[in-house]
C-alpha positions, 0 to 999 in steps of 0.5 A: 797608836796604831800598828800593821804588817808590812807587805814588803814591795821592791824599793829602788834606791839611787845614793845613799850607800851611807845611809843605808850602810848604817840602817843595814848594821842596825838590822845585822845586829838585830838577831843579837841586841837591839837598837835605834836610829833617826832618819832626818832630811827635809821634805822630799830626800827619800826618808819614807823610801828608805824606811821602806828599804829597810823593811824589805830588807829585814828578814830575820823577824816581824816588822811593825809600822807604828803611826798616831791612832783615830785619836792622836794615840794620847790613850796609849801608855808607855807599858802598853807600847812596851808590852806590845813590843816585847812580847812582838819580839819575844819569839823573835827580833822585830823592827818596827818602823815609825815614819813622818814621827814629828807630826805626831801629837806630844803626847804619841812622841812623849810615849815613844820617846819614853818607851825608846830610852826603857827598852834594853839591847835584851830585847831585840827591837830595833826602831827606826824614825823618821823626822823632817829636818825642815823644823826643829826635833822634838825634844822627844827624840833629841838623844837619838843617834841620827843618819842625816839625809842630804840631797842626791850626789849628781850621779845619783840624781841623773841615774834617777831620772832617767829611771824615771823618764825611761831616758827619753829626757834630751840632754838640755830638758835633762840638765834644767830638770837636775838644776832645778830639783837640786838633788832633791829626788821627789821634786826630780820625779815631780818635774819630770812628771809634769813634762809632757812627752814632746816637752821631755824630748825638747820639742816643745819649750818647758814650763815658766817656772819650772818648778811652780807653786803647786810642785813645790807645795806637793813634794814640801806637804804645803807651805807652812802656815803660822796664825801670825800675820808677822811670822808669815811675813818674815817666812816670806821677807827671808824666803824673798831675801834668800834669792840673792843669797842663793838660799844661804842665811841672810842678815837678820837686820836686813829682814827687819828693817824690809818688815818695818817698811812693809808693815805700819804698825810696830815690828819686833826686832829679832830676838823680840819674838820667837822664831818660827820653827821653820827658821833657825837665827844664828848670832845676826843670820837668818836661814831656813832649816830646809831648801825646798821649805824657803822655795815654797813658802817664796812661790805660794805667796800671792804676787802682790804680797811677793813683790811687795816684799821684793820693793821692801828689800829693794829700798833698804838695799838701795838706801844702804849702797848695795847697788846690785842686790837692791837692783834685783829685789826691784827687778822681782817687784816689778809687776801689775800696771805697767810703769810709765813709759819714761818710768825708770821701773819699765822692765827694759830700764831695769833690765839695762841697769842689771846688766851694767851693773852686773858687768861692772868690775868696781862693784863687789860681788861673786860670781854667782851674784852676777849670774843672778843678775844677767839671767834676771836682765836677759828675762827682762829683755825683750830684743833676742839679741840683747838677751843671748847675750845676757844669758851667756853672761850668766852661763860665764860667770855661774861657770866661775862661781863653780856651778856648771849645772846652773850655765848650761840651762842658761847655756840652752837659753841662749841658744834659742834667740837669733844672735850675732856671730860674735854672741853665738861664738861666745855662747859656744865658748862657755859652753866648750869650756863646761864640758872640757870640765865636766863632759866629753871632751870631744865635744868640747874641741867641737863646740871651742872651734866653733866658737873660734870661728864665730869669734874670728871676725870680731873678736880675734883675740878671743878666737885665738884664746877660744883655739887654745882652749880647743887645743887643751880638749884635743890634748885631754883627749890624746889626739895629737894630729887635732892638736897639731891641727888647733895650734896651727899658726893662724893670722895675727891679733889685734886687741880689741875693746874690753867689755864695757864696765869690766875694768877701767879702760886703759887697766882693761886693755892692757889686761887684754893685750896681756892675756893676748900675748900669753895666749899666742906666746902658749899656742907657738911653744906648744906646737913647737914642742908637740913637733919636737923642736924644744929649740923653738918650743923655749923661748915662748913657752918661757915668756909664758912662765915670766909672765907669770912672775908679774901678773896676778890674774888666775887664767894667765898664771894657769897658763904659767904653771901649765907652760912650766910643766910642758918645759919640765920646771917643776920649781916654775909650775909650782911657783904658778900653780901656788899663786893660780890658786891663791888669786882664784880664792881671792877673787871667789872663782870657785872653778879655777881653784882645782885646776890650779891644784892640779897643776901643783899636784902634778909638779909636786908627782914630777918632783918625786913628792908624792905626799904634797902632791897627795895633799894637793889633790884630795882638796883638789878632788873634793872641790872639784865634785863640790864644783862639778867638774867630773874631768878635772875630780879624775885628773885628781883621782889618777894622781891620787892613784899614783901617790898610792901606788908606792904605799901599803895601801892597795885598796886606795889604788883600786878605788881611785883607778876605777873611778878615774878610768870610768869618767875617763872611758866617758869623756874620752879622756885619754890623759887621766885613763894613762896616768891611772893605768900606770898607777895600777901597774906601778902598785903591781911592780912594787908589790912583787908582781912584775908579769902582771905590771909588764902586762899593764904598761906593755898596752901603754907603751908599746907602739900600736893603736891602744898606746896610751897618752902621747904626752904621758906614756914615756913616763911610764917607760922605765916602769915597763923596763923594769918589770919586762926585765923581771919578766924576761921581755927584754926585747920589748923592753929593748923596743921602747928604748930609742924613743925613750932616749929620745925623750931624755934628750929632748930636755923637758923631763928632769928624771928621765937622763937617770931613769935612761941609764937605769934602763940601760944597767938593767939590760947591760951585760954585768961588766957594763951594768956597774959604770951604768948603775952609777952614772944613773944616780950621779944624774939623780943628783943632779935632777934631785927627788928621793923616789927615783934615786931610791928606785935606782939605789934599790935597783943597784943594791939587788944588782950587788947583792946577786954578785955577791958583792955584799959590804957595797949591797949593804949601803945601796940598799940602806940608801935605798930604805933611807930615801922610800921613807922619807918619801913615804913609799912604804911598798918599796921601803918592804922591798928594800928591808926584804933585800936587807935581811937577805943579807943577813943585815937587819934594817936601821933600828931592828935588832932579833927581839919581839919590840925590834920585829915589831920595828918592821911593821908600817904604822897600818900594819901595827894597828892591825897587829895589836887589834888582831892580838887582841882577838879582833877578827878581820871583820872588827879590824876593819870597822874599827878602822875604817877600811875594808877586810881586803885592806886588812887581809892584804897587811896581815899577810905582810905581818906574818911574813916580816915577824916570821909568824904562822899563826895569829897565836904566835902572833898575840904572843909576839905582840904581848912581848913586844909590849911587855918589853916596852913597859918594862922599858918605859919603867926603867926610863922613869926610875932613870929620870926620877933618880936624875930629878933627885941627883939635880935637886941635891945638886 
């Protein structure tokens, strides 16, 4: 082995904040103990860079790089490595850092593993390896705990390249280059290095492929090489059969029977043989440890040993009745002569046959099986036409299979072929609905009229749906007068013919007269209801909701919920959102899924159901990131912010907040940035800071130019009521009331008849303020929800106890308490204890003693209670359990202040009581207990 110093040079890192964090903890420790870590990820991830990061960044001592010697390293010995590294870290702690350690010899690994497991935390050496995770890990360094590399977030991947590119990409060389690398950040760079200038920019057409054999092998350190003739086949059979599995396993019998048919002599079966390294069987699945290793062994076969496995696969499919698979495997075979004319293996035919089958619904497959299978048919195609259209069908279903970053390539392909109106509307279509979800919506409500109008003469029940969907963007945005303007009343529709092979013909086009019938009955009620005529808005909008009673398809029961939420049916939305949801899964349409847990995460918010609508969108937030859809993650996120807003948990609202209103500010996003600006000044008014709430919700409602969503800020309204009282604003507060009554009347928002006259008590003279208090909650008890009514129970419960009217303060007030936690909002449960002990009443379940306090405290604020008695201090608090040492900052001072305690010694001692008592308590239960078992027994 060999070793050098380190000439630490600037590292840029994009991601990774995980992984660096626990390299970082490693270092930190460093001054005081030693320690290992392994850093594992394929080829590409970023392992020597962040070897590299860590070297830079250590600065309390000598860093070493180890590597094999001229000879492999066999001659070095495990006391001579240990002696090395001891006597480096003798003056001081040293790092020493082992980079690409699987390609050292066994003997090199067998010294270093030895020497890792014998060095003690004493000796303050910490050493970092790293491993490529496309082959098994040396049994060496197996026990070493691991910080896993995967590929880059979206984000980060974006910020990459255009760091690497100056930002020069255009936007459409910009997503092909992202979709290709798959967040893999050095095959990014290498295919943006490739580009020239004019092919960045877009002037000229990239590369076919544009990721080749000679980039793939470069990033990947060449394609793996076996003396074995079979194991380089079946490298090769499960790369070519990965194809239509979009890089997944595949079926280890499937392989097997493609190498029988490639190779004459005998094969062995699948557990006949050793695996090769670079592959792992699991049961009767075949898979590739690493992504990129299965695309560089599939692009560095020579084509006829490439398309020989591709007609090997062919045949086995087709014998077995996959009809759509078997067909792609025989489109990648196809190559050398040209077929005969009439050969039903000429690119054309094959083409033809791809596409039908792609588009027949009888056939089961996923959506993202049958992007597959038009991009290949739309490649096969010679006639422009024909082949825009077939690449917008793979944009459309690879939308559906969840993967906007695959449609919108797809999306550019089809844009350079000249097409019909009714392709291009299409075209315009797909790419309208990808960016509502996942880019400015602004442009979305462009590129959807547009597609309207391309549609209009041939397909007029699309241009009306396409319309619609223009209306959804011009709402996501805030503009009202573009929406009145998209839902304008246009001429009727006729039903056209389904697509051929989509569905039986007469299911089919039922299917369409229904969707089209939805789709004008949504438009009608929804422009109604913008121009505040609920009498017109009703009756189509119920038809909406009915129809989603019967119907079973995902895009009509979305229609339902959303027609639900705009008439205030809470019950109907989640009715529609809950089975939206089920048929989206069931059908395998990964996009549609975190729309439909929106909508049940909003019906569940308007129902006062804050933990369900919590549940509903931290799935919804994670499969929208998993699918790409930047808008809907923040719709999830502004909710996810509300449902905190009540709770003890300040740093979760700060965090969904800014990652909400920074997609939002984006994308135009007027809606979602309302909801997670109320959010913040909700958690402002229930954390006793009504000036800085009444600063917040003032932009939202009050009339001018910045206020917020014309659909959503009246819900903010008796928030800004509330706290502008508290902050003696009572004019604005006054201001906004009219409209808001207004609101109340109109019918569609359960809450707001109670929440009006709780708004009305709080700016009432106190001899009118009485009779208000309590008709608000009479309407609470007809609308129903826990949160609203304990809202105005602990409005009226402050409003006693300040007339001294204390036995009636007593019961609003435990109402109150009552109703916060049985809907979990603890910040408003405090408020309501607060107002309880000023009346000298001590909450349900409390009494004066150190176990009765500690009753006082929420679940969080207990743990940090105990951890701090323990002698824990914020920092280790924080760490051990997971939140940040603001979190723990922000409850301790609560702790303090409910167990009436100055310091954290007065604070171990109230602990240790408490749970000296409980012991004691807990001692006498089980005498009691066994005295009753023995009283039975004799018995």
């Amino acid at each position: 082995m060999t070793g050098e110093t380190t000439v630490r040079t600037a590292v840029r890192i994009h991601g990774r904040s995980t992984q660096r964090k626990a390299l970082r903890a490693l270092l930190d420790a460093l001054p005081h103990h030693g320690g290992h870590l392994l850093v594992a990820g394929e080829p590409g991830l970023g392992r020597t860079t962040l070897l590299r990061w860590a070297a830079r960044s250590f600065r309390a001592g000598p860093v070493l790089h180890l590597g094999p010697g001229p000879d492999g390293g066999a001659h070095v010995t495990v006391e001579q490595l240990l002696d090395t590294l001891r006597a480096a870290s003798a003056a001081a702690p040293v790092l020493v850092c082992a980079d690409d350690a699987h390609l050292w010899d066994a003997p090199a690994r067998t010294a270093l593993g030895r020497a890792v497991r014998r060095l003690s935390t004493a000796d303050r050496v910490g050493l970092l390896l790293s491993v490529a995770s496309d082959r098994a890990v040396a049994p060496e360094f197996a026990r070493l705990p691991v910080v896993h590399l995967d590929p880059l977030a979206p984000s980060a991947a974006a910020a990459l390249l255009d760091d690497a590119t100056d930002g020069v990409a255009a936007p459409a060389v910009r997503e092909q280059l992202l979709a290709e690398a798959e967040g893999n950040p050095a095959l990014l760079v290498a295919l943006a290095r490739r580009l020239s200038p004019a092919e960045l920019r877009g002037h000229r057409p990239l590369p076919r492929p544009l990721a080749d054999a000679a980039v793939l092998a470069e990033v990947a350190g060449g394609a793996p090489s076996d003396p074995s003739a079979h194991a380089r086949d079946l490298l090769l059979t499960v790369a070519a059969a990965g194809q239509t599995e979009d890089g997944t396993d595949v079926d280890a019998g499937l392989v097997h029977d493609a190498l029988r048919r490639l190779r004459p002599e005998p094969v062995p079966g699948p557990r006949e043989e050793p695996v090769p390294e670079h592959l792992v069987l699991a049961g009767d699945r075949l898979r590739f440890r690493s992504p990129l290793v299965r695309r560089t062994v599939h692009a560095t076969a020579t084509p006829e040993r490439r398309r020989a496995v591709h007609r090997a696969l062919a045949e086995v499919l087709e014998t077995g009745g996959h009809r759509l698979t078997g067909l792609l495997h025989r489109s990648w075979s196809l190559g050398g002569p040209e077929p005969a004319p009439a050969s039903a293996d000429r690119p054309a035919a094959v083409a033809d046959r791809l596409a039908a089958v792609a588009a027949d619904g009888a056939v089961p497959a996923p959506h993202r099986l049958r992007a597959t299978a038009y991009a290949r048919a739309a490649e096969l195609t010679a006639d422009g036409a024909r082949r825009a259209e077939r690449y917008t069908a793979a944009a459309e279903q690879a939308l559906l299979a969840g993967r906007p970053d695959r449609a919108r390539p797809l999306l550019a392909a089809a844009r350079v072929s000249a097409a019909p109106a009714a392709v291009r509307g299409r075209a315009e279509w797909v790419r309208g609905v990808t960016e509502l979800r996942d880019g400015p919506v602004g442009d979305a409500h462009q590129s959807l009229l547009l597609a309207a109008s391309l549609l209009a003469a041939d397909a007029p029940a699309d241009a009306a749906a396409a319309a619609l969907a223009a209306a959804d963007a011009a709402w996501a945005a805030g503009d009202l007068s573009a929406c009145l303007a998209t839902l304008a009343p246009g001429p009727p529709h006729r039903t056209e013919n389904p697509a051929p092979g989509s569905d039986g013909p007469a299911d089919a086009r039922s299917a369409a007269a229904h969707s089209a019938a939805v789709v004008h009955d949504h438009r009608v009620g929804m422009r109604a209801l913008l121009e505040g005529r609920l009498d017109r808005a009703g009756a189509p909008l119920g038809q909406v909701v009915e129809r989603g009673r019967t119907e079973g398809r995902p895009e009509t029961l979305l229609r339902s919920a959303a027609a639900a939420l705009l008439l205030g049916d809470v019950d109907a939305a989640r009715r529609g959102g809950a089975r939206a949801l089920a048929a989206a899964r069931q059908l395998g349409s990964d996009t549609l899924v975190p729309q439909a847990l929106e909508y049940l995460a909003y019906a569940e918010l308007r129902a006062g159901r804050h933990p369900q609508a919590r549940t509903h969108a931290e799935e919804g937030l994670r499969t929208a990131l998993r699918t790409g859809q930047r808008n809907t993650a923040a719709h999830h996120r502004a909710v996810l912010a509300l449902a905190a807003s009540i709770e003890e948990e300040p740093d979760v609202v700060a965090r969904h907040v800014t990652a909400a209103l920074d997609t939002a500010r984006r994308h135009g996003l007027a809606q979602a940035a309302t909801l997670a600006q109320w959010a913040a000044a909700r958690a402002d008014l229930g954390r006793g800071r009504p000036f800085d709430a009444a600063d917040r919700l003032g932009l939202l409602v009050l009339p001018g130019p910045g206020r917020g969503h014309f659909a959503v800020w009246r819900l903010a309204v008796p928030c800004f009521v509330e706290a502008a009282v508290l902050a003696e604003r009572h004019e604005d507060a006054r201001e906004v009331l009219t409209d808001f009554a207004d609101w109340a009347a109109f019918g569609a928002d359960p809450q707001a008849a109670a929440q009006l006259a709780r708004c009305h008590a709080l700016l009432a003279p106190a001899d009118h303020a009485d009779a208000l208090y309590r008709r608000a909650l009479d309407r609470h008890d007809e609308a129903g929800g826990d949160f609203e009514r304990a809202r105005t129970a602990l409005l009226y419960g402050k409003w006693l106890r300040r007339r001294r009217r204390p036995r009636e303060a007593r019961g609003r007030l435990g109402t109150a308490l009552a109703g916060f936690e049985r809907c979990g909002a603890g910040v408003w449960a405090a408020q309501a204890r607060g107002e309880l002990r000023a009346l000298g009443a001590a909450p349900q379940g409390t009494g004066t003693g150190a176990p009765a306090r500690l009753g006082l405290l929420t679940p969080q604020q207990l743990r940090i209670a105990r951890h701090v008695a323990e002698g824990a201090t914020n920092r280790e608090v924080a760490l051990a359990l997971g939140v940040s040492t603001r979190t723990v900052d922000y409850h301790l001072r609560k702790v303090f202040a409910a167990l009436g305690v100055r310091s954290r010694l007065e604070l171990a001692r109230t602990v240790g009581e408490a749970e000296q008592a409980r012991e004691v308590r807990g001692a006498g239960e089980s005498r009691r207990a066994g005295s009753y078992e023995k009283t039975g027994a004799q018995h």
